[in-house]
C-alpha positions in Angstrom: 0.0 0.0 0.0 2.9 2.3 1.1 4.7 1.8 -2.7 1.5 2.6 -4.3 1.1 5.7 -1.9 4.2 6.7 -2.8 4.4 5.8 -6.7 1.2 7.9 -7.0 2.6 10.8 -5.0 5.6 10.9 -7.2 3.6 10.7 -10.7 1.3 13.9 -9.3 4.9 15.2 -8.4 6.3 15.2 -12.0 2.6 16.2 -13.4 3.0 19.8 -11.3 6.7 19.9 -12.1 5.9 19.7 -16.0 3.0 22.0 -15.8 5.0 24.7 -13.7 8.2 24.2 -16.3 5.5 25.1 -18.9 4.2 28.0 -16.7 7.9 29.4 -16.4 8.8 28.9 -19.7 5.8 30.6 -21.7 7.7 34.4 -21.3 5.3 37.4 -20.6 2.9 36.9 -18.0 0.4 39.9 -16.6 -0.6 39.8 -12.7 -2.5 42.8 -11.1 0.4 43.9 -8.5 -0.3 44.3 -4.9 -1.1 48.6 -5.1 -3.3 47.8 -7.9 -1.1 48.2 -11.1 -0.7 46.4 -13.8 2.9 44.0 -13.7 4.2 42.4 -17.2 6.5 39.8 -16.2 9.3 38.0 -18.3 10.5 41.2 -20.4 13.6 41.5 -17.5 14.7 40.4 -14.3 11.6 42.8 -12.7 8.4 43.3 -14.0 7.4 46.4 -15.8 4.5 47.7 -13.4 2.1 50.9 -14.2 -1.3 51.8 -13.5 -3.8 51.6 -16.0 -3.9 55.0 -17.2 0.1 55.1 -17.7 -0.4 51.6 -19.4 -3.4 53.3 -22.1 -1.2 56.1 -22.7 2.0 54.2 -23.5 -0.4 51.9 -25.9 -1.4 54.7 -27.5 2.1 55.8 -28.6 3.0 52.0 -29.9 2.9 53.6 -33.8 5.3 56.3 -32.2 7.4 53.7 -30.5 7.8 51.9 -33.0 8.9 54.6 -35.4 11.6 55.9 -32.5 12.8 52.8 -32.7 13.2 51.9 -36.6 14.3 55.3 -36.3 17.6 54.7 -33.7 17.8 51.4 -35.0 21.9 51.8 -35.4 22.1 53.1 -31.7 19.8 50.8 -29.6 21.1 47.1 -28.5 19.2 44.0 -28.4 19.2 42.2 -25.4 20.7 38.9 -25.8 
């Protein structure tokens, strides 16, 4: 009884292993942070939190952004 106890323990063991390895390894993940805002994980070592307002307002430059950045291409460096 004990071995199947403890073979089944282990097979949910791996199942929650695999399924947090998936978790970890999808990248960008969005949580609403303790003070309310809004936290993009996976970009960086720490998440990118805002509120909501400063979130809408930054998404409404994207076009802009995106420009600056085909713009400065030659200057900016890709994190590797």
């Amino acid at each position: 009884m004990a071995d199947d106890t403890t073979q089944s323990e282990l097979d949910r063991l791996k199942a929650e292993n695999e399924r947090l390895k998936r978790a970890a390894s999808r990248g960008i993940t969005i949580k609403v942070s303790e003070k309310g805002g809004v936290s993009v994980y996976g970009l960086g070592r720490f998440p990118v939190t805002l509120y909501k307002e400063q979130w809408v307002k930054l998404l409404d430059m994207a076009e802009e952004i995106r420009g600056f950045i085909r713009d400065n291409e030659a200057s900016l460096k890709t994190k590797s």
